[in-house]
C-alpha angles and dihedrals in degrees: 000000000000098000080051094051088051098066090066087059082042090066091024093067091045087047079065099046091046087053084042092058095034097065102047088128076069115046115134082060091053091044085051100047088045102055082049087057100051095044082054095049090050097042106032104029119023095022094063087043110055090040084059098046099033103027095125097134115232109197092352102299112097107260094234088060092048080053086052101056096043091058087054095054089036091058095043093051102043084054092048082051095045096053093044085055087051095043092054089057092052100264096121120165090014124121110256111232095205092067093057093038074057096050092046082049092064101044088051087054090042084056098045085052087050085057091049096050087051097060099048089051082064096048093052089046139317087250094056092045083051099057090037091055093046085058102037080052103047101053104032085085086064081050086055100052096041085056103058099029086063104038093054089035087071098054098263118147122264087245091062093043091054100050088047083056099055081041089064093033090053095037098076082048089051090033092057096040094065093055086075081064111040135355114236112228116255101229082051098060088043091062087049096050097046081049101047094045090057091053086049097054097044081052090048101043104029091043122006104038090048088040097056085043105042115084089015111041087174128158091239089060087049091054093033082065096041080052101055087049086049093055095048085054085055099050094039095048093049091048090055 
């Protein structure tokens, strides 16, 4: 059952890449809305999960938010890395497309951990796996178009964007199909989670967010990223 229900996150997160590549006339509103998507992903989604599966505190600060925090810094300093290393071949000023191949890399690991989850929502109870799949559907169209927002963004060709794309639609399939196999620890996934949401803000706010804003600091980009927080809220708020 599980392995089933992921194939309609399977189509649902190529369903966001194809919106992604559709509205290009219009990118600064679909940078905008997808810096909103993934703020709201990060606050509204993975934040108060992994603080509910990882909040052991170490030191008296709960262990998902030091994980935060480290995939914040992480991802700031692997792209500082990254454009030094550009810099020093003569490709100053240009975007680097390994930082957005990384970024990819990671929604595709956030979606194999969605499939994961799914499938260990069945095994606890067919309720449980119900409510888990409404939520990994619903916003898999949001990991769709994240993935492919940030691998074109960084200058990679349409042909890459698109197979990172088919990587994070087939990852919550994958994903589900190992639970028949083992069971991840919750704390684990937690940590993951807290890791993984602290990569996605510094993207959103150091990239995305200035990108969308940058050459049309327009009103409409403002409300296109209220928007993709709103419809996080939505999808969070029906799957509880």
């Amino acid at each position: 059952m599980a392995v089933f229900v992921a194939l309609g996150a399977f189509l649902m997160t190529l369903a966001g890449g194809w919106v992604a590549q559709r509205v290009t006339d219009r990118r600064h509103l679909v940078l905008g809305f997808a810096g909103g998507l993934m703020l709201g992903v990060v606050g509204l989604d993975l934040l108060p999960e992994a603080m509910e599966a990882a909040g052991t505190p170490v030191f008296g600060v709960p262990s998902a938010l030091l994980l935060f925090v480290g995939g914040f810094l992480v991802a700031h300093l692997v792209e500082g890395l990254l454009a030094v290393r550009q810099v020093a071949h003569g490709a100053s000023g240009e975007r680097v497309p390994q930082v957005g191949l990384t970024a990819a890399a990671a929604m595709v690991g956030h979606s194999l951990m969605d499939g994961i989850a799914l499938g260990a929502a069945f095994q606890v109870s067919g309720a449980m796996g119900v409510a888990v799949a409404l939520a990994v559907i619903s916003h898999d169209f949001a990991d769709g178009f994240n993935t492919y927002t940030l691998t074109s963004l960084y200058g990679n060709a349409r042909r890459k964007a698109l197979l990172m794309l088919f990587a994070a639609a087939l990852a919550p399939v994958v994903g589900a199909a190992t639970t028949l196999l083992f069971t991840l620890p919750e704390e684990l996934l937690g940590g993951y989670l807290g890791f993984f949401g602290g990569a996605l803000l510094y993207l959103a706010a150091a990239e995305i967010l200035p990108e969308a804003h940058h050459t049309h600091p327009a009103r409409s980009t403002l409300l296109c990223t209220i928007g993709g927080v709103g419809f996080i809220w939505l999808v969070v708020g029906i799957a509880k």
